[in-house]
C-alpha positions as CSV (number, residue, x, y, z in Angstrom):
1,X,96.3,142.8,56.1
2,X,95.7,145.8,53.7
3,X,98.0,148.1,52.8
4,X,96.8,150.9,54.9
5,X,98.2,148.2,58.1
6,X,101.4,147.3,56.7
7,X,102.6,151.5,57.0
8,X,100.4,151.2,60.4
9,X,103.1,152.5,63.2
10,X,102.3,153.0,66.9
11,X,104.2,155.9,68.7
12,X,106.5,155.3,71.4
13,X,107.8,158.7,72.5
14,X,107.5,162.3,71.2
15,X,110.6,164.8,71.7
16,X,109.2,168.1,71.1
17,X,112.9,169.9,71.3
18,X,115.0,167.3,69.5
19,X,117.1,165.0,71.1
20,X,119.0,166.3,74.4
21,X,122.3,165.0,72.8
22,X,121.9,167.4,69.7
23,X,124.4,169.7,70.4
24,X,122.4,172.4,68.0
25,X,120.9,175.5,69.2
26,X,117.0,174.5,70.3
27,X,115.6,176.6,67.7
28,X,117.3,174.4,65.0
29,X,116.3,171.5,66.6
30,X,113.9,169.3,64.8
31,X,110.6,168.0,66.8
32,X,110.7,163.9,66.8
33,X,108.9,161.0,67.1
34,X,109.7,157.6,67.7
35,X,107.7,154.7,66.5
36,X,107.1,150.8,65.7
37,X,105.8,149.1,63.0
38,X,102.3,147.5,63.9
39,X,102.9,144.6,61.0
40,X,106.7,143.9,61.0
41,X,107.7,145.7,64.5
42,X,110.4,147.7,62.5
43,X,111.4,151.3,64.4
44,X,111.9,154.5,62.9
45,X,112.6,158.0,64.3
46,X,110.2,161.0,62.5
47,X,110.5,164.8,62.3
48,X,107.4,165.6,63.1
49,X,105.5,169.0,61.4
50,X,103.7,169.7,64.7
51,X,105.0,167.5,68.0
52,X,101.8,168.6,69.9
53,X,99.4,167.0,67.5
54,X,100.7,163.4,68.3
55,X,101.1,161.4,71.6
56,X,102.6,158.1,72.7
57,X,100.6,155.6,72.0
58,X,98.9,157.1,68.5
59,X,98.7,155.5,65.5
60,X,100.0,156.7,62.7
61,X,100.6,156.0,58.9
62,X,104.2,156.0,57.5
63,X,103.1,158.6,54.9
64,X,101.0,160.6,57.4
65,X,100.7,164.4,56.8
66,X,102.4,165.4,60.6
67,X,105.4,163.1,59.2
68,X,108.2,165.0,57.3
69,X,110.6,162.6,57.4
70,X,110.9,159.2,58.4
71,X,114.1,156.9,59.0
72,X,114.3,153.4,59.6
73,X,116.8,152.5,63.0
74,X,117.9,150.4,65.8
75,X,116.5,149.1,68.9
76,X,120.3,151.2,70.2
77,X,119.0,154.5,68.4
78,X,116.0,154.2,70.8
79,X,115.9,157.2,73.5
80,X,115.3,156.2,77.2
81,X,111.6,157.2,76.8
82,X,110.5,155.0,73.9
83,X,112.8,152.4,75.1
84,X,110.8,152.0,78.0
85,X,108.0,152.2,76.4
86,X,108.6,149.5,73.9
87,X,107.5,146.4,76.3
88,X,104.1,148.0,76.8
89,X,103.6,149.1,73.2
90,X,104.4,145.0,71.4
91,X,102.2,143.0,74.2
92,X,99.6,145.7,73.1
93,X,100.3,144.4,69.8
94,X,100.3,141.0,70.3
95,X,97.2,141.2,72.4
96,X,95.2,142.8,69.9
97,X,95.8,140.9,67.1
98,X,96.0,137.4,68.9
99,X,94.5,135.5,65.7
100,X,97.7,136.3,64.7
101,X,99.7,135.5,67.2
102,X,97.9,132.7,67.8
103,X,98.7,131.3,64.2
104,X,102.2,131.0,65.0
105,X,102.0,128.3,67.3
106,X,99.8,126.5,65.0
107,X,102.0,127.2,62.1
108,X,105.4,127.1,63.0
109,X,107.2,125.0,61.3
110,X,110.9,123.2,61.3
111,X,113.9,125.5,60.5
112,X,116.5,122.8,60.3
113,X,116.5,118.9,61.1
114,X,117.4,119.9,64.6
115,X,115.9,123.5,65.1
116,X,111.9,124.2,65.2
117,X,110.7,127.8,65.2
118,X,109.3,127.2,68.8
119,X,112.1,126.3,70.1
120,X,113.2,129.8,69.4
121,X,110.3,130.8,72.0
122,X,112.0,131.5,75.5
123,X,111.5,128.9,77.5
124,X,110.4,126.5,75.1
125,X,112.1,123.3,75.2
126,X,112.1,120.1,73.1
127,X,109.4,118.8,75.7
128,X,107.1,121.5,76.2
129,X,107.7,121.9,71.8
130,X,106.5,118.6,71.1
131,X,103.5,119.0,73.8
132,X,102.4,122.2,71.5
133,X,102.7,120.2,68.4
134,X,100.9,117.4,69.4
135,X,97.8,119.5,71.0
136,X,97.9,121.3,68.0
137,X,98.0,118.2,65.5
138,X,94.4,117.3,67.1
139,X,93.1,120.5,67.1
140,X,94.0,124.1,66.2
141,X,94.8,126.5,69.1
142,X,91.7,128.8,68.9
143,X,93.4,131.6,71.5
144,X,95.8,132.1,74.2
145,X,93.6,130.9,76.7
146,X,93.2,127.5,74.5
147,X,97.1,127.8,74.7
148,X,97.1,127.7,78.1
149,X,94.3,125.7,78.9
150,X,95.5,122.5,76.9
151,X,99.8,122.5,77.0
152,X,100.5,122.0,80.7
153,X,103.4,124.5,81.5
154,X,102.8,126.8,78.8
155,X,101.1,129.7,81.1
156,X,101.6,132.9,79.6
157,X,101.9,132.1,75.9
158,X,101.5,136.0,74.6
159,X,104.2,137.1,77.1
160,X,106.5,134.6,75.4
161,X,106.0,136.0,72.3
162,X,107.0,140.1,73.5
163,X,109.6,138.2,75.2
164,X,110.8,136.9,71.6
165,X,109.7,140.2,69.6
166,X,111.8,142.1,72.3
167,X,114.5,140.2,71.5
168,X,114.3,140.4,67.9
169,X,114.3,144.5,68.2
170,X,117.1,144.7,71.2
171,X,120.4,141.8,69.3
172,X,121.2,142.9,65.8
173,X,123.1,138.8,65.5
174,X,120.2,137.3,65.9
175,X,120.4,134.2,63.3
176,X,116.8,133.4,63.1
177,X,113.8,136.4,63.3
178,X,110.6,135.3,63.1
179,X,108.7,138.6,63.8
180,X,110.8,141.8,63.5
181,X,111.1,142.8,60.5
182,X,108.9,140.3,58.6
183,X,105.5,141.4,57.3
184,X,102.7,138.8,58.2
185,X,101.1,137.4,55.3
186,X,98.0,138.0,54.5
């Protein structure tokens, strides 16, 4: 992943007049923009130069021109807009890079003697985790439809990663994070 993809951020929601809870007047309101990080699904709320040049769903660079200041924050920092739009913005994510993805169920490894990575997978159990790492000991997982096609009771293996990823953004005590906040390697 080059450099260019690491400061790569998708925009959830643009609030041209500030947020409603500033109790400033509007004209000293700053223009935002909420967004996630394509690599390490990190999110941060940006003053935006000119709110009308950028929409939900635009990608933009960290250190882009329309940025003028950026702040890291919390899934609870989130408006209602982007909030909503989160869901729809990481299984975009996890759909177009499914090599990716897809790499973590061949590479997940142990986390304790008792824990496995895939176990922290909702609705992954001992069973269905030993299934996964059996099909994938004969043969690397090639995409989500190999997923599904060879581990019987795994049907929806990219939703059970935004399930996870969702997870990671919305609990701040997680123990374990697999995704948020960790920068694939290249």
């Amino acid at each position: 992943m080059s450099e260019d993809e690491r400061d790569e951020t998708v925009v959830l929601d643009v609030l041209a007049h500030g947020r409603s809870e500033d109790g400033r007047p509007q004209h000293r309101k700053e223009p935002l923009v909420f967004a996630m990080g394509v690599a390490d699904f990190e999110l941060y709320e940006c003053v935006v130069a000119d709110p009308s040049a950028v929409s939900i769903g635009d990608r933009l660079a960290l250190d882009a021109d329309v940025l003028e200041n950026v702040t890291r924050i919390d899934y609870d920092d989130l408006p209602g807009g982007a909030a909503s739009e989160l869901e729809y913005a990481v299984a975009d994510l996890v759909s177009e890079d499914e090599a990716r993805f897809v790499d973590f169920y061949n590479e997940a490894q142990p986390i304790t003697l008792r824990l496995h990575q895939l176990n922290l997978l909702p609705g992954i159990g001992k069973k269905l985790r030993n299934t996964i790492l059996d099909k994938r000991d004969r043969r690397p997982f090639e995409s989500f439809e190999d997923l599904k096609s060879r581990v019987n009771g795994l049907h929806n293996p990219e939703e059970i990663l935004v399930d996870r990823i969702i997870e990671e953004l919305r609990e701040d005590d997680l123990k374990y994070r697999t995704f948020v906040g960790r920068e694939p390697e290249d």
